[in-house]
N, C-alpha and C positions, 0 to 999 in steps of 0.2 A: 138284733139289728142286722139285716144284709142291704147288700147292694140293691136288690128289688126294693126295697123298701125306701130305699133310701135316693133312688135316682130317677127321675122322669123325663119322658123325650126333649125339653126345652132345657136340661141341664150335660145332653150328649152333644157332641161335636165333631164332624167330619173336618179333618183340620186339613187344611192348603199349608198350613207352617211346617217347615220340616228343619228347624232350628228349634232346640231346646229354650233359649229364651222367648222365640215367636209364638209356640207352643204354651208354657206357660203364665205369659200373660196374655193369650185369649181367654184361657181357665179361669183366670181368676175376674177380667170383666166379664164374662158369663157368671159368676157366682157374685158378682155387684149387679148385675142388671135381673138375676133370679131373685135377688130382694135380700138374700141369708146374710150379707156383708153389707154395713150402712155405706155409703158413698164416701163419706168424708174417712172411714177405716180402710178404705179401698189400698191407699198408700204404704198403710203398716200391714197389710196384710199380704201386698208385695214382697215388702222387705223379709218379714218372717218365712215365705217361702223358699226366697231367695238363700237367707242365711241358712235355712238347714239344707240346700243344695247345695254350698261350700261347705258344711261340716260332714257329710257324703250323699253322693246323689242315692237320689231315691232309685233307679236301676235297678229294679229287683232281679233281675235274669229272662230269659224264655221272651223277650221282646217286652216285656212289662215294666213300666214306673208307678210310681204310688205315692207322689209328694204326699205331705200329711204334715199337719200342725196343730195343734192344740192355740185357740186366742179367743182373749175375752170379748173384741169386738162381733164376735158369730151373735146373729138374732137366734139363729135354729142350727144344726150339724146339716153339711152341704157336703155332697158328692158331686163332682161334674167329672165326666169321662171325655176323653178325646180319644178319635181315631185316627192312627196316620199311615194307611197299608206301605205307604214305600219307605217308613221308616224315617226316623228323626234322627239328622246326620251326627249331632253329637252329644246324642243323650248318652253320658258315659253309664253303663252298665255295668254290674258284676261278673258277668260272662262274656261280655264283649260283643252280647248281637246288641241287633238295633230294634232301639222301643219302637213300640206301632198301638199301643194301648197303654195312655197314662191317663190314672184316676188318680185326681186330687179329693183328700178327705180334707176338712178344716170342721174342726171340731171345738165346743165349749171350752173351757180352761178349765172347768169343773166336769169333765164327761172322759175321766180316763177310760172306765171299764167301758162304756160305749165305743169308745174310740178302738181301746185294745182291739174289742171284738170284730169292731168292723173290718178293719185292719187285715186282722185274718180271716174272716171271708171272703173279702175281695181278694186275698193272695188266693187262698182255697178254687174261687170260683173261676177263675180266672188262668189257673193252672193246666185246666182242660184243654189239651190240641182243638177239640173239637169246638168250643165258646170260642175261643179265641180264632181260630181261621173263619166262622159265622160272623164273627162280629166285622173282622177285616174285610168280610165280602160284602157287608153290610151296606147298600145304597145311600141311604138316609138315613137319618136318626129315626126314626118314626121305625124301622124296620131293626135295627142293633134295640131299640124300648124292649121290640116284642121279646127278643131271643131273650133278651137277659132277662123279660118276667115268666118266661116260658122257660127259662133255665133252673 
């Protein structure tokens, strides 16, 4: 399972929020309106994001977030990616720069090894200077699809 696989142009997002909560629930109604989260689970599936961003943010470093949650309300395992070139004022990170690429994974409750893996792909893939300043320069979603299936 990678991120090509697993993300297509209507689940990418050139984000105007540059607030870590305005950020994170656009993701997650983009992943209600992609159909993966039933409507009426839309709510817990805030909350559970939310609570594992109090138990530590997802921040991974190098301007990267990567909320992720395992819940039984997923119809299918959902990726939606957002882009924010000027950076999201207070996505706290591990290194202290500022995210400008957060994928949320939300996956089964029964799909750890899936999950696992994905997981580290998208950190893997993602780590490239080179994906990552493409993706930032990226126009539109229709143009960040290509690189990352061409990646």
């Amino acid at each position: 399972m990678t991120l090509k696989d697993m993300i297509n142009e209507e689940r990418i997002i050139i984000l105007s929020e540059q607030d870590k909560k305005g950020v994170l629930l656009t993701l997650i109604k983009c992943a209600v309106d992609q159909g993966a989260v039933h409507k009426q689970d839309a709510k817990t599936l805030e909350e559970r994001i939310f609570h594992r961003e109090k138990l530590m943010s997802t921040g991974m470093g190098i301007g990267i977030a990567i909320p992720h949650v395992r819940y039984e309300g997923v119809k299918k395992p959902l990726v939606v990616m957002g882009i924010q070139p000027r950076g999201i004022s207070d996505y706290a990170s591990i290194d202290d720069s500022r995210v400008q690429l957060v994928v949320m994974i939300v996956m089964g409750q029964n799909q750890q090894r899936e999950y696992i893996d994905l997981l580290s792909h998208v950190v893997a893939f993602l780590k490239s200077d080179d994906i990552k300043a493409k993706l930032l320069a990226a126009p539109t979603p229709a143009e960040a699809y290509r690189l990352i299936k061409e990646g």
